[in-house]
VOGU-3710 file (C-alpha; in Angstrom, 3 decimals, decimal comma):
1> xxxxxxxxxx> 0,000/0,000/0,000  1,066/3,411/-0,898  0,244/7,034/-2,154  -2,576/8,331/-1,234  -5,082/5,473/-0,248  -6,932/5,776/2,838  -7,531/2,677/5,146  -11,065/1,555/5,331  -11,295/1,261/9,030  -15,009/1,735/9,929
11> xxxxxxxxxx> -15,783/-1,889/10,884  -13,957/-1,526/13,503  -15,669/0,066/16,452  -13,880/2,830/18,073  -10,153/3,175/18,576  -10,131/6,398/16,135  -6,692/7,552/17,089  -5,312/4,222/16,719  -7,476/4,328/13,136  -6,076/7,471/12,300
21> xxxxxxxxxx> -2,670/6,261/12,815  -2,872/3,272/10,632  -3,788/5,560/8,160  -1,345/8,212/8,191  0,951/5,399/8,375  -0,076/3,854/5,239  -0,204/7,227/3,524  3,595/7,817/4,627  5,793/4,528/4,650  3,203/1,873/4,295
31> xxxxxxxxxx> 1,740/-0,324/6,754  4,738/-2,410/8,869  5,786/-5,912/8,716  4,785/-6,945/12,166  2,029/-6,148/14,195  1,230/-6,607/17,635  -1,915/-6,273/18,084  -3,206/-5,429/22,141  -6,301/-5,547/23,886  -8,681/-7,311/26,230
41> xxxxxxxxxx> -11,267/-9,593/25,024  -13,826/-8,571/22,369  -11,602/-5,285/22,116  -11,452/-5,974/18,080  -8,345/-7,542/17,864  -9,530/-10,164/15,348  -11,622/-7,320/13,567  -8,536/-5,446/12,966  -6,089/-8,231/12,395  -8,782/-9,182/9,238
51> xxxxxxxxxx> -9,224/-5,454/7,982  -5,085/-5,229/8,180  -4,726/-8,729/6,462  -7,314/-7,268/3,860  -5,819/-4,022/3,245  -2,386/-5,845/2,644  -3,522/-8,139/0,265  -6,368/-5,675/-1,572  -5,847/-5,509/-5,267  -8,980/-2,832/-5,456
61> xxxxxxxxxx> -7,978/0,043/-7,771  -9,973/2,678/-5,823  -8,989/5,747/-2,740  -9,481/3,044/0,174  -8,028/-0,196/1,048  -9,404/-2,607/1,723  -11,784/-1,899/-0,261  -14,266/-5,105/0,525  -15,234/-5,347/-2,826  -12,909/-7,011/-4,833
71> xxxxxxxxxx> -11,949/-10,885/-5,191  -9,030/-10,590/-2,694  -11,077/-8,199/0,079  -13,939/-11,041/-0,149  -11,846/-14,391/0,026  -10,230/-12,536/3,210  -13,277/-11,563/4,682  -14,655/-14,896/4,074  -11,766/-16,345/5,630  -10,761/-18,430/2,203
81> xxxxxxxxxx> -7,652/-16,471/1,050  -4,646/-18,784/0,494  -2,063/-15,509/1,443  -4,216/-15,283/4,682  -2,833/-17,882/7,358  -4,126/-18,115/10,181  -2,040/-19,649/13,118  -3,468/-20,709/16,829  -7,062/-20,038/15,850  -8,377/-23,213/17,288
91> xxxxxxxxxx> -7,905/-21,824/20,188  -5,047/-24,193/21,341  -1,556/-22,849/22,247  0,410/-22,147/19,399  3,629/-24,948/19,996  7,097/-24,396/18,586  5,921/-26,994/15,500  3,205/-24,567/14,088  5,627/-21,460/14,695  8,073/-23,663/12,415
101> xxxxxxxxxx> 6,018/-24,579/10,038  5,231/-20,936/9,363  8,559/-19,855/9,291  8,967/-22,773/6,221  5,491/-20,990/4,550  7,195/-17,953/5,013  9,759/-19,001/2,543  7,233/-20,028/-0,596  5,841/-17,312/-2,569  2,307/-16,057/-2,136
111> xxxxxxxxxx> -0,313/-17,706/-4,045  -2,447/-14,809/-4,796  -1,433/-12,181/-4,012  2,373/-9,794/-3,607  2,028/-10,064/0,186  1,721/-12,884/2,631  0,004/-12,292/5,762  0,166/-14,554/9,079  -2,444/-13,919/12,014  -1,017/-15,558/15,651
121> xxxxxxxxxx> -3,794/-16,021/18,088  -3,673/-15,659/21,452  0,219/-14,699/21,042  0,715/-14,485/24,845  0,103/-18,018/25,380  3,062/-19,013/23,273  5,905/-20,690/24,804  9,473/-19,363/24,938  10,639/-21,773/22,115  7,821/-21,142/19,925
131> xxxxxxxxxx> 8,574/-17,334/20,475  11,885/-17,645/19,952  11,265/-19,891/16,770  9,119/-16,966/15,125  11,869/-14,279/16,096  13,862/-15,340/13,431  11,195/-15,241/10,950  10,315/-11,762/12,501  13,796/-10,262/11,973  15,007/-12,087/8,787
141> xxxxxxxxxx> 11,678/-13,266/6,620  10,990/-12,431/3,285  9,897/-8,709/2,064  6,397/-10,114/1,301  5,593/-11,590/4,438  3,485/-10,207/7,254  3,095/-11,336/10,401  -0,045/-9,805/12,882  0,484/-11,175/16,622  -3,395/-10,802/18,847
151> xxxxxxxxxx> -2,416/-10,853/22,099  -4,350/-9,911/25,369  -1,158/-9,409/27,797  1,321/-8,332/25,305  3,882/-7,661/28,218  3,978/-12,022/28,217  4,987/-11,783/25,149  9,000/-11,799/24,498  10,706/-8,466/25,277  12,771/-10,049/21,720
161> xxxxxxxxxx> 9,336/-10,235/20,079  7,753/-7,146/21,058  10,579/-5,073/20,052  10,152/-5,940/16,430  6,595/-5,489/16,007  4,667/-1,881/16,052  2,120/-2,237/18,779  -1,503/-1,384/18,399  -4,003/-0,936/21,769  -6,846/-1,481/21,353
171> xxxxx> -9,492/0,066/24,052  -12,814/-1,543/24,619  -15,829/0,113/23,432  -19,101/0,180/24,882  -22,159/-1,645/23,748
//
């Protein structure tokens, strides 16, 4: 993402300074690699992990991405995109295996798409080795990839982790 686009943020309830960020940012430099993504539960960390993982794979030629109406936008929303991986959403802790196996992903070319984007779950819950098996990938991985770490208690993630990742807070909204 570059130029001039805008982010199409208004999905996502709330949060406007961290909305207006994310899209100053993408006006500037472009969105970042890594994300950390903060906040307690039902905060919209999942809503803005998918609206990120959108906008970074959105192949709309309009103002705004994403722009939720073309093939890429719907796939992600849909949660069918092949560039769109989603790791630890079961639920389960994510082990040191599944943090391997996308560091190997990492490595093949997107399918779709010029970016590849991996979503962590529950990041906190990770264990040291699985941590420190997606620090490498976090420092070193390919230009294309993208990596979007939900956590509720970011401070148990890694020191290691956290400094290579912008963080975004989330704040609950009201009903």
């Amino acid at each position: 993402l570059s130029g001039s686009e805008a982010m199409e943020l208004s999905t996502l309830a709330g949060n406007a300074a961290l909305k207006e960020q994310l899209s100053a940012q993408e006006k500037g430099r472009g969105l970042s690699h890594a994300y950390l993504i903060s906040g307690p539960a039902g905060s919209g960390k999942r809503t803005l992990a998918r609206l990120l993982a959108a906008a970074m794979v959105c192949t709309g030629q309009g103002e705004e991405r994403p722009c939720g109406r073309c093939g890429a936008c719907k796939k992600v929303f849909g949660g069918i995109h092949p560039d769109v991986i989603q790791v630890g959403a079961d639920g389960k802790d994510i082990t040191v295996g599944q943090a391997r196996q996308a560091r190997s992903d990492a490595y093949v070319r997107p399918n779709e798409g010029s970016r590849k984007v991996y979503i962590f779950h529950s990041a906190q819950d990770m264990n040291p080795s699985a941590q420190n098996a997606l620090l490498k990938l976090l420092e070193e991985g390919p230009a294309y990839a993208a990596f979007l770490l939900l956590a509720e208690n970011p401070g148990a993630v890694l020191t290691t982790i956290r400094s290579r990742c912008e963080g975004l807070t989330l704040t609950p909204v009201s009903q």
